[in-house]
C-alpha positions, 0 to 999 in steps of 0.5 A: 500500500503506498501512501496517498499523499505522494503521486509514484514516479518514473523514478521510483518505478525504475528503482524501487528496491531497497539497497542492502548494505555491502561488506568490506570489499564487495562492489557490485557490478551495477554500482556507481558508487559504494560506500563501505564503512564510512566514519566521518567527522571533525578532529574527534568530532564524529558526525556518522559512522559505519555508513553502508550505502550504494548508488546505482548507475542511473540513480536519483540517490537523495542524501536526506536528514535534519540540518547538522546531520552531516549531509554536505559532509559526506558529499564532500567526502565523495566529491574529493574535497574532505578525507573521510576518518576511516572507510571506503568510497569506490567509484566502480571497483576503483578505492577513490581515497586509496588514490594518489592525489594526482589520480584522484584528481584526474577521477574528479574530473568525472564528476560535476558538482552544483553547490547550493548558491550556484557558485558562480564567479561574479566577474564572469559572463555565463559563458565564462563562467561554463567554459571555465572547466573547458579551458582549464581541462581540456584543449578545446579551441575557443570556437568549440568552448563557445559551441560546447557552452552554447550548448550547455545552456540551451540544455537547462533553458537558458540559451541566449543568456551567455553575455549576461552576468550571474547579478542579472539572473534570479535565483532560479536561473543562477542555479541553472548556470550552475547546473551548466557549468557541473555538466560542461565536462559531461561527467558521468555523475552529478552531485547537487548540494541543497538544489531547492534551497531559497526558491519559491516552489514553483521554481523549485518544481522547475528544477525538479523536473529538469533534474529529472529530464538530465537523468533520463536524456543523459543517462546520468547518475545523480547524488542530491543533499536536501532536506526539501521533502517536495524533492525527495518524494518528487525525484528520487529513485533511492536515498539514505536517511543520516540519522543526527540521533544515533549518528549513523544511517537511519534508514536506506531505500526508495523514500516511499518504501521508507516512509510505508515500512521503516520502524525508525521513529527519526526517520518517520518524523522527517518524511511526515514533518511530524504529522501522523500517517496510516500505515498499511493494515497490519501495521503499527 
């Protein structure tokens, strides 16, 4: 029985499955990403540990949890920029922090990142700004970076606005600019910190669905951190809860097979916002 208050989505359709945890060493072949006992933290600050999770290609995979939780921390981790304490992160069979700092780099490259105020330098045109990682890793000449960031714009609806700067754009279309500039490099997993965050709902469903329509048209595995529940049931085919309670994951799976059968109390009270739910007959 699903509940009433959140329509089925493509993406759940695709994955509805939830993902067991994998033991040391073990990396499916159907896995993007595999995490494996991850601890992490600050000095002797520990935000979560023993952390089993894995993202499957052509995943809508949503980290999840209240504020404070740890959730940009881990996509730090799995984007490069912040070691874990103990644990594994493997793209594919590859150990990413088990890497020399040079190959990790070069693996980086594969994965494009949207930070949640876009990011953008405010000196710099949005062509600039987008073919920015084209000048910097590739040896495109100018008239292919100008075709390429063309292009990338058109792609998230914002084709013409190249000459404009990111001060003149709202801040739904800022995001957008972002989200050109994460896909310039056409990487094979994107990652997005707090997407929705500061947008009226309209222009949040706007992004939502072009989430959606990247996922599908490129075939690209996507990682999100939000806590916006409209995004969570909309978007995403699988997620993980980071429970702040028990500093450890609270719960893994489609969110709506979450929310119809976790025992978890933190867990619930996230889906519903506190709000009471029915449960299936049987059920508690």
């Amino acid at each position: 029985m699903k509940n009433a208050q959140w329509p089925e989505t493509p993406a759940e359709q695709r994955r509805s499955a939830e993902m067991p945890a994998q033991p040391d060493g073990a990396f499916p072949e159907d896995a993007h990403i595999t995490v494996t006992n991850l601890t992490m933290g600050y000095g002797d600050l520990i935000l979560m540990r023993d952390l089993h999770f894995t993202v499957n290609r052509g995943d809508v995979f949503a980290i999840m949890g209240g504020s404070g939780c740890g959730k940009s921390t881990l996509l730090r981790i799995l984007v490069g920029l912040k070691a874990p304490h103990h644990g594994t992160v493997a793209y594919g069979h590859t150990d990413f922090w088990a890497q020399r700092a040079v190959d990790r780099k070069r693996m980086m490259r594969n994965l494009g990142v949207m930070y949640q105020n876009g990011a953008l330098w405010s000196s710099m045109t949005l062509a600039e700004n987008v073919g920015l990682p084209l000048r910097l890793h590739t040896d495109c000449s100018a008239d292919e970076i100008r075709e390429i960031v063309r292009f990338k714009l058109a792609l998230v609806g914002l084709d013409g606005f190249e000459a404009r700067f990111p001060s003149q754009l709202s801040g739904g279309m800022r995001k957008r600019a972002g989200l050109a500039r994460a896909l310039a490099l056409d990487p094979e997993i994107l990652f997005f910190d707090e997407p929705s965050a500061g947008l009226d709902p309209v222009s949040a469903k706007q992004l939502d669905d072009l989430i959606l329509e990247i996922n599908r048209s490129l075939d690209a595995t996507i990682v999100i951190v939000t806590h916006e529940l409209a995004s969570i049931f909309a978007i995403a085919s699988n997620a993980i809860f980071l429970d702040a309670a028990t500093h450890t994951a609270g719960g893994q799976g489609a969110p709506r097979k979450l929310l119809d059968t976790s025992e978890n109390p933190n867990l619930i009270q996230f889906l519903t916002r506190g709000e009471p739910i029915q449960r299936p007959k049987g059920r508690s």
